[in-house]
KENU-342027 format. One record per residue: x, y, z of N, C-alpha, C, O in turn. Coordinates in steps of 0.02 Angstrom, whole numbers, padded with zeros to 5 digits, always signed. Layout:
<pts>
XYZXYZXYZXYZ ...
</pts>
This chain:
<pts>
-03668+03946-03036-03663+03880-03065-03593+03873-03095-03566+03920-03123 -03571+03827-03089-03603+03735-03095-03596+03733-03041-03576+03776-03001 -03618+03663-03032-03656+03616-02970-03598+03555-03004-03627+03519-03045 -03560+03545-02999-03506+03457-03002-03546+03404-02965-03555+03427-02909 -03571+03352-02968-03560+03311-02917-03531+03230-02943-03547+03196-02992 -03513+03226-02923-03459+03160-02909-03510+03085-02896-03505+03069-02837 -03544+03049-02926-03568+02979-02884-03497+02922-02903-03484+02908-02962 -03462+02898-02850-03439+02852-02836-03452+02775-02814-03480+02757-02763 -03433+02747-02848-03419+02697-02791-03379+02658-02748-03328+02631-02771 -03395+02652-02694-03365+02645-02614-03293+02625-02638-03251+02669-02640 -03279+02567-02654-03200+02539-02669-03167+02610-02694-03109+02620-02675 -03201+02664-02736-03153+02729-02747-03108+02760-02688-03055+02790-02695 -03138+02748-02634-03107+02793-02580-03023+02761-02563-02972+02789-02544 -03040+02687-02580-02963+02661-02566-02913+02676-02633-02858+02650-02638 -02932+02708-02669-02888+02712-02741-02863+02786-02763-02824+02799-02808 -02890+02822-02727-02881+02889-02753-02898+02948-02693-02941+02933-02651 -02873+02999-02689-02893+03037-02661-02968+03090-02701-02968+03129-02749 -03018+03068-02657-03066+03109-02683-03086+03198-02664-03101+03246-02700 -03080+03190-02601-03082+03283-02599-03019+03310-02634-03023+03371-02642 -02963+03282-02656-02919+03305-02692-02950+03313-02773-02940+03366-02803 -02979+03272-02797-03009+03282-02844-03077+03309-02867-03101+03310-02924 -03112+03338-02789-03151+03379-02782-03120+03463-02799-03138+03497-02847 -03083+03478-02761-03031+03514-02771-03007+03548-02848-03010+03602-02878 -02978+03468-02859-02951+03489-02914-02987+03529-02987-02968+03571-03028 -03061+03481-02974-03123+03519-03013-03131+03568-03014-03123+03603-03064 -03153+03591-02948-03150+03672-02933-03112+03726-02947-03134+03778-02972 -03048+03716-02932-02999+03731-02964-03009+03756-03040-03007+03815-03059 -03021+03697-03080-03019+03719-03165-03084+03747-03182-03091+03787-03228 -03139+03724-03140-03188+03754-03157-03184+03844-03167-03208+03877-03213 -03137+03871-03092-03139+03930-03102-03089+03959-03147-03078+04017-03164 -03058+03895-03165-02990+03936-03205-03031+03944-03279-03011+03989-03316 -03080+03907-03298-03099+03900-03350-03120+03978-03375-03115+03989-03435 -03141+04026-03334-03166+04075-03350-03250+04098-03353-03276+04153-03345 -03283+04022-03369-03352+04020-03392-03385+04029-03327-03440+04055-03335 -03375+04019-03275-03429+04002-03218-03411+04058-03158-03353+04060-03137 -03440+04085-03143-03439+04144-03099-03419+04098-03009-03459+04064-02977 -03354+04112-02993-03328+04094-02922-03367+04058-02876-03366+04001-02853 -03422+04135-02865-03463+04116-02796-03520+04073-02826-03570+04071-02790 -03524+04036-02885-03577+03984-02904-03555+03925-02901-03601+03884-02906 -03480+03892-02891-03444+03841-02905-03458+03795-02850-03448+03815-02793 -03477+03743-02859-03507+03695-02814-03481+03636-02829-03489+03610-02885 -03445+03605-02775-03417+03523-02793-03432+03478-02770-03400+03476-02718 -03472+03421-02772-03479+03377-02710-03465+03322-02721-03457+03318-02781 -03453+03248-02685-03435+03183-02687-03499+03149-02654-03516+03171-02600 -03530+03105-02677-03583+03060-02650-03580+02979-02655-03604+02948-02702 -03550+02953-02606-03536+02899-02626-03604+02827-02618-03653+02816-02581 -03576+02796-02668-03639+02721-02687-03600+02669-02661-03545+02652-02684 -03629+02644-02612-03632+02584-02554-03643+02511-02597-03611+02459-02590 -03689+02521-02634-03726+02465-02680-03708+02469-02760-03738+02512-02793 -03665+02431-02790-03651+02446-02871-03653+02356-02878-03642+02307-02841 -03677+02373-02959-03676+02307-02993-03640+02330-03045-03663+02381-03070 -03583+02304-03072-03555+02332-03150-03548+02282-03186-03543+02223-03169 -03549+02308-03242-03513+02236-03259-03520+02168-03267-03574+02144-03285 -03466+02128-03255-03488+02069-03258-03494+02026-03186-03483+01968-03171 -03524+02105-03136-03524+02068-03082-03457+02073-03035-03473+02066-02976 -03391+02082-03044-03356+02070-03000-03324+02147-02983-03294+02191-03012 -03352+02132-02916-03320+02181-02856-03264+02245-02863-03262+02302-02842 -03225+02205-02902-03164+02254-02903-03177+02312-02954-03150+02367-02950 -03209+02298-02990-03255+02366-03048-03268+02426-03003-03296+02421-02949 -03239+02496-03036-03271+02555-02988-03285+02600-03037-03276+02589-03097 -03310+02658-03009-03318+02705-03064-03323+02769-03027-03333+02776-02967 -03315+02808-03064-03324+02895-03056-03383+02934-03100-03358+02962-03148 -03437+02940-03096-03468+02967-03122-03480+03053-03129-03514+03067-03079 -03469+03101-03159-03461+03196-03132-03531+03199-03171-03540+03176-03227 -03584+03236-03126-03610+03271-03174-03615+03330-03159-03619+03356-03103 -03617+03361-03227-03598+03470-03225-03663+03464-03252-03686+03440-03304 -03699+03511-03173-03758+03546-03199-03741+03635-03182-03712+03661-03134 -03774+03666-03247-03769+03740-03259-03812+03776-03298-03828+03760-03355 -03840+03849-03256-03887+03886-03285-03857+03894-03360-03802+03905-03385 -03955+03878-03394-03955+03879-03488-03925+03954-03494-03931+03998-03452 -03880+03958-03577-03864+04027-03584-03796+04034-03637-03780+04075-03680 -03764+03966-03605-03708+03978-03658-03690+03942-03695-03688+03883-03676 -03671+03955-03758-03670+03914-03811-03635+03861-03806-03605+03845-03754 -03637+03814-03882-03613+03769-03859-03534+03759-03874-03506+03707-03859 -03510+03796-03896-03425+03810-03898-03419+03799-03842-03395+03745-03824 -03440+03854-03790-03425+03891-03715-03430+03825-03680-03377+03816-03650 -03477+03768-03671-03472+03720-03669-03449+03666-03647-03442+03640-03592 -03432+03649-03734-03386+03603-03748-03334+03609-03711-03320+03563-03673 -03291+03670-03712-03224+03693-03678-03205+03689-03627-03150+03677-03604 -03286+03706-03594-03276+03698-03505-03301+03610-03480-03305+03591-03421 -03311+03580-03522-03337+03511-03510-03261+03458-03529-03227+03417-03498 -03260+03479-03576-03169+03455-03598-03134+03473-03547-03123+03429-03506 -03108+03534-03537-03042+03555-03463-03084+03494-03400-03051+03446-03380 -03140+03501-03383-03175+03467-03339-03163+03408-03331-03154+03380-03277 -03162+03371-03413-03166+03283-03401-03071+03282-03396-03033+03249-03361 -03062+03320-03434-02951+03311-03439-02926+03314-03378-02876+03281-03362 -02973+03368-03319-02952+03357-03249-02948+03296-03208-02910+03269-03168 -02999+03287-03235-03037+03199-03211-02984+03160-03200-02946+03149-03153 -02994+03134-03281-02949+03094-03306-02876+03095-03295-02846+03042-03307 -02839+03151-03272-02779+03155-03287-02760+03136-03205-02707+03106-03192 -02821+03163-03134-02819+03157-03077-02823+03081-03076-02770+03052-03061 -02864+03052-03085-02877+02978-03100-02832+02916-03119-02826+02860-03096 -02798+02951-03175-02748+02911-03205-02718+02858-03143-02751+02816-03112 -02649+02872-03138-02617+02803-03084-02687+02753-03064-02697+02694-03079 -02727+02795-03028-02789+02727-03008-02812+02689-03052-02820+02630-03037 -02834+02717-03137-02842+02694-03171-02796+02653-03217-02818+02610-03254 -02732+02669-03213-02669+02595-03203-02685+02540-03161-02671+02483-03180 -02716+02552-03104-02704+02488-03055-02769+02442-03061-02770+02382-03052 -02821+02480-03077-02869+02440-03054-02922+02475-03118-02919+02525-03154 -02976+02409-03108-03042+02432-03148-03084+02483-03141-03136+02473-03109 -03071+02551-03172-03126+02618-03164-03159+02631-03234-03131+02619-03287 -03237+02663-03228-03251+02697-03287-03257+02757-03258-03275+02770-03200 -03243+02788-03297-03238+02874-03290-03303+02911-03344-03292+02925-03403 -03352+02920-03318-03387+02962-03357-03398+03035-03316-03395+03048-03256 -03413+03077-03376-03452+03139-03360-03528+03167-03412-03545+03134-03461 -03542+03192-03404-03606+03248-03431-03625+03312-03399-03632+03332-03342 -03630+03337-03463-03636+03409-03436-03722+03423-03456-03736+03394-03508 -03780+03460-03427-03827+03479-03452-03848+03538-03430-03831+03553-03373 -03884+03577-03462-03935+03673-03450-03977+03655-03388-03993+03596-03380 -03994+03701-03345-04020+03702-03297-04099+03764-03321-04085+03823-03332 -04134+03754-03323-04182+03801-03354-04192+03860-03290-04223+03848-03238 -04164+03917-03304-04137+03976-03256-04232+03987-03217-04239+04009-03160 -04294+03966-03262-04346+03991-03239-04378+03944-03210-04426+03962-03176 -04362+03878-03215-04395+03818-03148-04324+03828-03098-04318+03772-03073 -04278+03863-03075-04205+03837-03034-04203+03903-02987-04168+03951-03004 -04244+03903-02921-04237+03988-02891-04198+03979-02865-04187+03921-02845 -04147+04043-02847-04073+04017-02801-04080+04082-02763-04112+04133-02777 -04043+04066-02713-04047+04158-02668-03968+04119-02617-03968+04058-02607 -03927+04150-02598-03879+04144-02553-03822+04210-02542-03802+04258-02575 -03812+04185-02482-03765+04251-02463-03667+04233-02476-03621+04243-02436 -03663+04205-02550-03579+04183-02530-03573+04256-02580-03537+04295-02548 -03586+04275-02617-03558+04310-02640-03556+04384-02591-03527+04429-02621 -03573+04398-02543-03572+04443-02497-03515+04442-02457-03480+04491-02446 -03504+04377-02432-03464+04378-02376-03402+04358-02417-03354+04340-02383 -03393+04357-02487-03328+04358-02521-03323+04415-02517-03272+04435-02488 -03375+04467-02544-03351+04531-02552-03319+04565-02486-03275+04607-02483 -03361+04530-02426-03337+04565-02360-03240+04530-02345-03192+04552-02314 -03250+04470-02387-03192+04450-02356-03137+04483-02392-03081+04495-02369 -03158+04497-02450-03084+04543-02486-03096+04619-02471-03062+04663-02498 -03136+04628-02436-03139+04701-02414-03087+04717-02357-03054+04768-02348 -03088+04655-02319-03051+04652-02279-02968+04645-02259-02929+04654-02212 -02972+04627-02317-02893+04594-02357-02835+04658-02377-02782+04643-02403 
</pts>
């Protein structure tokens, strides 16, 4: 863990580069220290259908939400939810000069005993720096 995901809407794609700011998440996520590599998950899902506002079209938004197994306090957190939204925001910026965006995020615990996970990335990292 985390799990990032991104809901957009559609007008975002003309304003910003989004797998760049998929990216860029990922990126700090691992720089952050808190989240173990082979758990880092980013995704973009974009919304076809938005009402904002007062109605007019040109309104967009970025919504992130960080979901992550319960466990660490809430310093640990805060810290990694802050670097998280500053990435955002700071990726965002120019678009958010030109045009109408809201930028939210939330972060929430994932309860480790309803959430079963099983996958093989952390294997084939290990194979891949074995190889290296």
């Amino acid at each position: 863990m985390p799990h990032i995901t991104l809901d957009y809407s559609a007008n975002m794609e003309d304003r910003t580069d989004l797998a760049g700011l998929c990216e860029a998440l990922r990126r700090t996520a691992s720089e952050t220290g808190v989240f173990p590599l082979a758990g880092i998950r980013v995704r973009a899902m974009r919304a076809d259908h938005v009402a904002m506002a007062d109605g007019d079209t040109k309104h967009g938004y970025v919504d992130v939400s960080v979901r992550l197994r319960a466990g660490r306090d809430l310093d640990t957190r805060k810290a990694a939810v802050d670097a998280l939204f500053e990435t955002a925001r700071s990726f965002l910026e120019p678009a958010m000069e030109r045009h109408s965006i809201a930028l939210s995020m939330e972060m929430r615990d994932i309860d480790p005993d309803l959430s079963p996970k099983t996958g093989t990335i952390r294997d084939h990292m290990a194979q891949a720096k074995a190889h290296d």
